[in-house]
Structures are given as structure tokens and as C-alpha cells.
C-alpha positions as CSV (number, residue, x, y, z in Angstrom):
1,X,90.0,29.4,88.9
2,X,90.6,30.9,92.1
3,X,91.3,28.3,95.4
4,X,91.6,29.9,98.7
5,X,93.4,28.8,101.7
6,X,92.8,30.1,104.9
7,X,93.2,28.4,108.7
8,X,95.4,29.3,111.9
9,X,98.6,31.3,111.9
10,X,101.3,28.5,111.4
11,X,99.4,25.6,109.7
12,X,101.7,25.9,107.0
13,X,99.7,27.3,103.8
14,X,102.6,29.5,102.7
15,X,104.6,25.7,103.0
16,X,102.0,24.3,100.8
17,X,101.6,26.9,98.1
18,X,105.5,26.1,97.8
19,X,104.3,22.0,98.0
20,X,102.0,22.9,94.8
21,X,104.3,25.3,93.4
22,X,107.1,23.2,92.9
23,X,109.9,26.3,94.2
24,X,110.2,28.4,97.0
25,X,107.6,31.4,95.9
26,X,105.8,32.1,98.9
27,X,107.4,33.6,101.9
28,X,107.4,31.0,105.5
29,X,107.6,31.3,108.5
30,X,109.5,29.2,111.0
31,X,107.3,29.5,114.1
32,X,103.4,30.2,114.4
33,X,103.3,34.0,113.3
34,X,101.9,34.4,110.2
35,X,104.6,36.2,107.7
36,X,101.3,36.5,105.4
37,X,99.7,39.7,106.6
38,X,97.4,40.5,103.5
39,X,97.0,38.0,100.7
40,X,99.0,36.9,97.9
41,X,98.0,35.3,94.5
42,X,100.0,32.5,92.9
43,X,99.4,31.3,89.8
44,X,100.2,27.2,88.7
45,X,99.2,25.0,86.4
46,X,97.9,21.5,87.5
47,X,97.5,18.7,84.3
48,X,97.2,21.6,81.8
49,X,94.7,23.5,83.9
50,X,95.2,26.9,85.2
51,X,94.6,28.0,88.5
52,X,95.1,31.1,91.3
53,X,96.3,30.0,94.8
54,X,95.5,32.5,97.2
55,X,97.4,32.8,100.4
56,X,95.8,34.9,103.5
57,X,97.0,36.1,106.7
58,X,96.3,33.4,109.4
59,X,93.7,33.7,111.9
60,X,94.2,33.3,115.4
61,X,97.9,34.6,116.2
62,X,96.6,35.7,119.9
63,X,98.8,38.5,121.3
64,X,102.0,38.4,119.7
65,X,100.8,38.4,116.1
66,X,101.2,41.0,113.7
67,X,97.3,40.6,112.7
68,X,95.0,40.8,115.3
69,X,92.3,38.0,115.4
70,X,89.4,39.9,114.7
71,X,91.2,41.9,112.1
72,X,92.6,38.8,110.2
73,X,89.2,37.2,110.9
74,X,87.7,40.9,109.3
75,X,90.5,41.5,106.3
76,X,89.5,37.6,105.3
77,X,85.8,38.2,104.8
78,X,86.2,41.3,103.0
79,X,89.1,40.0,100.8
80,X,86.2,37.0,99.8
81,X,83.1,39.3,99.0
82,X,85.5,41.1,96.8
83,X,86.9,38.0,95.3
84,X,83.2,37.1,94.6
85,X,82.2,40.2,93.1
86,X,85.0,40.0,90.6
87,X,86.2,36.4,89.3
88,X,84.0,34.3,92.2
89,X,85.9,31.2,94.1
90,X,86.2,28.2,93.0
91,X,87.5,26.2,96.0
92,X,88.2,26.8,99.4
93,X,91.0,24.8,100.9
94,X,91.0,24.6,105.2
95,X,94.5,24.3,106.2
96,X,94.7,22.4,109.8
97,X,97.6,21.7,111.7
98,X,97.2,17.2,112.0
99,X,98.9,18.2,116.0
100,X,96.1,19.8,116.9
101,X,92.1,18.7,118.3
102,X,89.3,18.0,115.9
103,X,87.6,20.5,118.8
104,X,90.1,23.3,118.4
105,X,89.3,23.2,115.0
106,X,85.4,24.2,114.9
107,X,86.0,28.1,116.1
108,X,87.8,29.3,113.0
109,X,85.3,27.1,110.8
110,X,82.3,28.7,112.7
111,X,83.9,32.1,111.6
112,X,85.0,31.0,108.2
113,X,81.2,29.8,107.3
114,X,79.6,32.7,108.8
115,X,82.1,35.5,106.5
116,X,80.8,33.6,103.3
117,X,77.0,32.9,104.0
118,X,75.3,30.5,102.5
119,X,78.2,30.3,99.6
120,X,77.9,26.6,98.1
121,X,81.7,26.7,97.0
122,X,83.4,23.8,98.3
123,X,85.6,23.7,101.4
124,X,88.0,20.8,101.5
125,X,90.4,20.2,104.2
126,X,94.2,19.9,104.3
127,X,96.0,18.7,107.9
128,X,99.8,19.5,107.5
129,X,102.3,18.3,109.5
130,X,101.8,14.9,109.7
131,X,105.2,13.5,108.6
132,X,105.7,11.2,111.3
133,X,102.2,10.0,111.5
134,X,102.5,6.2,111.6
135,X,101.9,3.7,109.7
136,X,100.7,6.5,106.6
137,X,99.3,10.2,106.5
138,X,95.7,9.7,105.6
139,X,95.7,7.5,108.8
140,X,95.1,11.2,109.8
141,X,91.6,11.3,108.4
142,X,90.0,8.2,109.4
143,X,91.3,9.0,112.8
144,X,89.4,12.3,112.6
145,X,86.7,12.3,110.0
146,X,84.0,11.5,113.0
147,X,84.9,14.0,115.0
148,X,85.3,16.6,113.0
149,X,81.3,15.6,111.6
150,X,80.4,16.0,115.4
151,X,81.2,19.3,115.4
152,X,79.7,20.6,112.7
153,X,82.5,20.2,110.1
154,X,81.8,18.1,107.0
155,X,84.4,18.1,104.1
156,X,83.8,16.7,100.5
157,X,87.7,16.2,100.2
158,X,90.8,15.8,101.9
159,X,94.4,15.8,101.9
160,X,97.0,14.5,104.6
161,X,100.2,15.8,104.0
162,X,103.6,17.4,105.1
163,X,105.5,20.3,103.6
164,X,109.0,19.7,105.0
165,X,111.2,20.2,101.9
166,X,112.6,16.8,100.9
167,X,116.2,17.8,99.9
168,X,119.4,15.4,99.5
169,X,120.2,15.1,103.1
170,X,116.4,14.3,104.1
171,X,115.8,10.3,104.7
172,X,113.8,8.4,101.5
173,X,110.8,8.3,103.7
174,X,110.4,11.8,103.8
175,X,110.9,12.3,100.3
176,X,107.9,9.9,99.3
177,X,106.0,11.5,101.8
178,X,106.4,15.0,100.0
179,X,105.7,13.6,96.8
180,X,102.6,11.8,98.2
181,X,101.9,15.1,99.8
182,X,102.1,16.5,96.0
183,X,99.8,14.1,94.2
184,X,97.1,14.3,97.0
185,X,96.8,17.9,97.1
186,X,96.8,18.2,93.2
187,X,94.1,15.5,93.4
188,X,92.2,17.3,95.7
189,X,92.3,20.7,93.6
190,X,91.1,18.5,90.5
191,X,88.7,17.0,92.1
192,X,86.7,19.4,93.9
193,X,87.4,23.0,92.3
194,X,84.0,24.1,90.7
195,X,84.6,24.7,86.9
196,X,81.8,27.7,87.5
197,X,82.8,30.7,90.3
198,X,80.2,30.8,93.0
199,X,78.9,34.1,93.5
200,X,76.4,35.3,96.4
């Protein structure tokens, strides 16, 4: 089943394929340019069930991006109506940065719904970055849930989560964070990914 993530340049969605991936497969980048400038298919298995993770170039890298913003914005609406002429999507995941304005957050929405019409697959949403929000992650959400609705964005699911790797040297904290991060976002996938593609 395929699961799309798209949002900003910089969220992090390369960081989280690598979250749900378990190893370092998909290529990061350590400031806001994207270092995804097409899209890339990764394949995982989540409790014995198989699905495609689809990385795409982020929108909105303004001037110094390697993808313009109406050609990112373009590339992803094409790359979708092919994806739904051939296996359909099963789950659209809205990768945020948790930093940033509920506000900032309707224009690439706006675009997003507009590129897949009237689709009814799902769109869930995923704010990264959030390992020092205090006292937990999902804090995130509640925060935010009511603004977001204000402005037009309403989201059957959600996940608040970081994707700084939690090696040896990182503090315990971080390292239950990252495998909080893990179980939500696997949660999420289960829980809302359609079993049928939706097709227009």
C-alpha cells in the first residue's frame, strides 16, 4: 500500500522514512534544502504488513532551492495522478515542522488538496522536531489541533515525534523519545492507511 509524504523543504521526511525504516536508507539533509528532488520509494514491513513509503521533493525551498516552488508544487501533482492511475494511494502523510505556525501551515495544504481533487484518501499529519517539547510530544497537538481546524485543516490522525538518531552518546530521554516517535508513526500507518487504493 502506497503512503505518501509530502510538506516543506526541511521538515524532515527523509529523517522519518529512516525513523520507520529502522537504517539510514534515505538520503538527509542537514539544513532546509531538500536533498529529495524527485521521489523515492521505500519499501518496509510494519506487523507483517507490507507497505511503499514514498519520499518527494519538498515544497517551498524559496530562492536557494534546487526545486523551484511551483515546480515541486507541479512535479508532486503529477507524480500522484500517476500514482493513482497505477496502484492508487493509500495514505497521505503531511510532514510539519512542530517550530513552525498552525497559519504557515495552511498554503502548502491549500495546494496539496487542490493537486488531488476531491480524493477521499486520508491525510494524516506528522510535526517533527519536537524533541524538546515539554512536558511530552503530543503536547504538540492539543496545542495546535484548534488552530489548525480554523484554518481549514482537519486530520483523522496524528503523530508528534522527532527524528534525531538516538545513538550511545544521546541522553535516555532522547532515546525514549525516538522509540515513542517509532510506535506512534507505525500506529498511525496502521491505523489510517485504506486497505483499498483510492483512485479519481
Amino acid at each position: 500500500r502506497n503512503v505518501v509524504l509530502w510538506g516543506d523543504s526541511g521538515v524532515g521526511k527523509s529523517s522519518l522514512i529512516n525513523l520507520i525504516m529502522g537504517r539510514d536508507v534515505a538520503e538527509t539533509s542537514p539544513d532546509a534544502l531538500s536533498c529529495t528532488v524527485t521521489h523515492a520509494a521505500y519499501d518496509v514491513t510494519i506487523s507483517g504488513q507490507c507497505f511503499r513509503l514514498w519520499d518527494t521533493a519538498g515544497l517551498n525551498e524559496g530562492s536557494e532551492g534546487r526545486v523551484p516552488a511551483a515546480a515541486a508544487t507541479r512535479r508532486l501533482a503529477l507524480f500522484l495522478s500517476g500514482l493513482n492511475r497505477a496502484d492508487g494511494v493509500h495514505l497521505l502523510m503531511y510532514c510539519v515542522r512542530g517550530t513552525r505556525a498552525a497559519k504557515a501551515l495552511r498554503t502548502n495544504y491549500q495546494t496539496f488538496s487542490s493537486a488531488i481533487g476531491d480524493s477521499k484518501v486520508p491525510i494524516v499529519i506528522v510535526a517533527t522536531c519536537l524533541e524538546d517539547w515539554r512536558p511530552v510530544m503530543t503536547e504538540w497537538w492539543n496545542q495546535n489541533k484548534d488552530q489548525l481546524a480554523k484554518y481549514g485543516m482537519h486530520f483523522p490522525g496524528y503523530a508528534c515525534v522527532t527524528t534525531l538518531p538516538g545513538g550511545r552518546a544521546e541522553s535516555q530521554d532522547l532515546r525514549q523519545r525516538r522509540a515513542q516517535s517509532y510506535e506512534d508513526v507505525c500506529k498511525l500507518i496502521l491505523d489510517h492507511c485504506s486497505q483499498a487504493p483510492h483512485k479519481n
